[in-house]
C-alpha positions as CSV (number, residue, x, y, z in Angstrom):
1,X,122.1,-218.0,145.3
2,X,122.2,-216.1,148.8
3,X,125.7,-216.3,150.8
4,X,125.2,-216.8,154.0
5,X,128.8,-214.5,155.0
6,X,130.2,-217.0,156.8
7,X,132.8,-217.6,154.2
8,X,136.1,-215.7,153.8
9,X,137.9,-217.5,150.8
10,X,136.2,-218.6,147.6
11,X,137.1,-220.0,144.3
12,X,136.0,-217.7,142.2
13,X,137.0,-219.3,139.2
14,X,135.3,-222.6,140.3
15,X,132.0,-220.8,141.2
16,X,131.9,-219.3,137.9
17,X,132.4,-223.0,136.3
18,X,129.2,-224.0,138.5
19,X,126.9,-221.0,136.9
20,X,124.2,-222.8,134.4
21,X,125.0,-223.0,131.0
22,X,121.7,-221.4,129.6
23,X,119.1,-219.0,131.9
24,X,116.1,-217.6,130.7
25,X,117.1,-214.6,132.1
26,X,119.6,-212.7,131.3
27,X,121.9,-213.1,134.4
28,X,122.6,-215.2,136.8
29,X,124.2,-215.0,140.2
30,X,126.4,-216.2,143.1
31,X,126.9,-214.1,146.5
32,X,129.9,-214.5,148.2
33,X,129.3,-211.8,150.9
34,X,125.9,-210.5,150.9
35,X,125.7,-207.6,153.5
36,X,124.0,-203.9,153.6
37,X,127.0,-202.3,153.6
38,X,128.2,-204.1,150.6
39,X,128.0,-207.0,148.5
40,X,130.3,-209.2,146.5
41,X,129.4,-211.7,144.2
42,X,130.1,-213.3,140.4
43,X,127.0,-212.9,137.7
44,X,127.0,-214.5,134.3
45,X,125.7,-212.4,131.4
46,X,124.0,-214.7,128.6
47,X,121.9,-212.2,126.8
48,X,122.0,-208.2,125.6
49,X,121.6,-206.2,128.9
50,X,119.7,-203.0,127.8
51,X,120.8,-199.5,129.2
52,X,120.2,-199.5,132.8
53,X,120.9,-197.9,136.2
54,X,120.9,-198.4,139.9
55,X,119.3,-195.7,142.1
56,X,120.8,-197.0,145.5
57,X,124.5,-198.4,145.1
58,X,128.1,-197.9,143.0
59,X,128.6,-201.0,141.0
60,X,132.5,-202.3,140.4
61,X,132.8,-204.7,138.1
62,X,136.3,-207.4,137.0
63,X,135.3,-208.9,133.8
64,X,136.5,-212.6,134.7
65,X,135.9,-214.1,131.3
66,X,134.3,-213.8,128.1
67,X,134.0,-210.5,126.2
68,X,131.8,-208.0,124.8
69,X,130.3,-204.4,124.4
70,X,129.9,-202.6,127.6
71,X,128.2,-199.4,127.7
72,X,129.2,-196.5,130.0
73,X,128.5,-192.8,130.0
74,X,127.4,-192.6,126.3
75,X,130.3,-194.6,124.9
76,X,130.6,-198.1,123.9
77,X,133.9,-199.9,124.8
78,X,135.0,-203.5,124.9
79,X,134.8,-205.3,127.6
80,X,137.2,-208.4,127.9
81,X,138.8,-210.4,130.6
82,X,141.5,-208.1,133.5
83,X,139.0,-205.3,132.3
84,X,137.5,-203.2,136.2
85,X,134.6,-201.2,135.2
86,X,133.7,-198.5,137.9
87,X,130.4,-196.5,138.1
88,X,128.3,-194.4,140.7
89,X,124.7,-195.0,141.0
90,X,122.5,-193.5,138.6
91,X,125.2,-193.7,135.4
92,X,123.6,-195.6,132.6
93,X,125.4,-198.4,131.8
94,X,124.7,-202.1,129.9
95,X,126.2,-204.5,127.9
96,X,124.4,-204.3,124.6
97,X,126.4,-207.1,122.7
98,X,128.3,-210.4,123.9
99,X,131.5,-211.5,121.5
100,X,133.0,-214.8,123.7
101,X,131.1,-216.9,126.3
102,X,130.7,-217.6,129.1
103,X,130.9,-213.6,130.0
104,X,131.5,-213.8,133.7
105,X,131.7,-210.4,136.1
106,X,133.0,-210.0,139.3
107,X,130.8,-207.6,141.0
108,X,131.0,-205.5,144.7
109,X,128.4,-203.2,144.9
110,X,128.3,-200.4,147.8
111,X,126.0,-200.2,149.5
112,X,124.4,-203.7,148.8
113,X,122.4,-203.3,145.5
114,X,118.5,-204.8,146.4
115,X,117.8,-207.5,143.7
116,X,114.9,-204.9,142.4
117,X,117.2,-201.8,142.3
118,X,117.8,-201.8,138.3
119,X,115.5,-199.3,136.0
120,X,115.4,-200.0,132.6
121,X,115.8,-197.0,130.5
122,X,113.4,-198.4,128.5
123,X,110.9,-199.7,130.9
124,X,109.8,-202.4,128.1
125,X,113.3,-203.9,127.7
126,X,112.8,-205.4,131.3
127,X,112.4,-205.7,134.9
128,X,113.8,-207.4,137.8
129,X,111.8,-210.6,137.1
130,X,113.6,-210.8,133.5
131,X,117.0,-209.4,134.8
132,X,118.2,-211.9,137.5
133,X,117.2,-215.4,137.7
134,X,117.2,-215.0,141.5
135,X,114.4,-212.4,140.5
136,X,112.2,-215.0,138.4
137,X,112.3,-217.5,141.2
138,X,110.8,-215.9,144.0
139,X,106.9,-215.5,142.6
């Protein structure tokens, strides 16, 4: 779901209301500004995201709704709605359990995080095929 950056004002709360209900992946996205320098966009979460990290951008996330357990930096915390989550590239980070649905994210990465920049700290727990349903379609 590429934005095309025309746009200046979205509903975010309406966009997240549009995501699918059920993904056989475990996210799924919307851009709202898709640019190298940065992106912005909303993902919904509907499955454990194993420990991860992102060799090319900072990720800042705004939990929208839904809750869970997020991890960061060795620690597990709860993540819940008005929550902002902040982390450079290369800090391990996933959400390893999900407590209230529909877990929606708010997300600007900088710069622009490529759909394949994610490594699995256990390479078997994924890819970017099974990670973003943008990912799956483009075979």
């Amino acid at each position: 779901m590429e934005s095309d950056n025309t746009q200046s004002v979205f509903d975010v709360h309406a966009e997240a209301a549009a995501l699918p209900a059920t993904a056989a992946t475990m996210l799924v996205d919307k851009y709202f500004v898709d640019k190298p320098s940065a992106s912005a966009r909303i993902f919904r979460i509907y499955r454990e995201v194993p420990l991860h990290y992102h060799e090319e951008c900072d990720e800042h996330l705004y939990i929208l709704s839904g809750g869970g357990t997020f991890h960061l930096d060795g620690a597990e915390l709860e993540a819940r709605p008005g929550m902002f989550l902040c982390f450079e590239r290369l800090k391990v980070h996933g959400f390893p359990k999900i407590t209230s649905e529909p877990l929606v994210v708010l997300a600007i990465d900088v710069p622009r995080r490529r759909p394949d920049d994610i490594v699995f700290v256990d390479p078997s727990a994924g890819d970017a095929k099974t990670f973003m349903a943008r990912n799956a379609e483009q075979d």
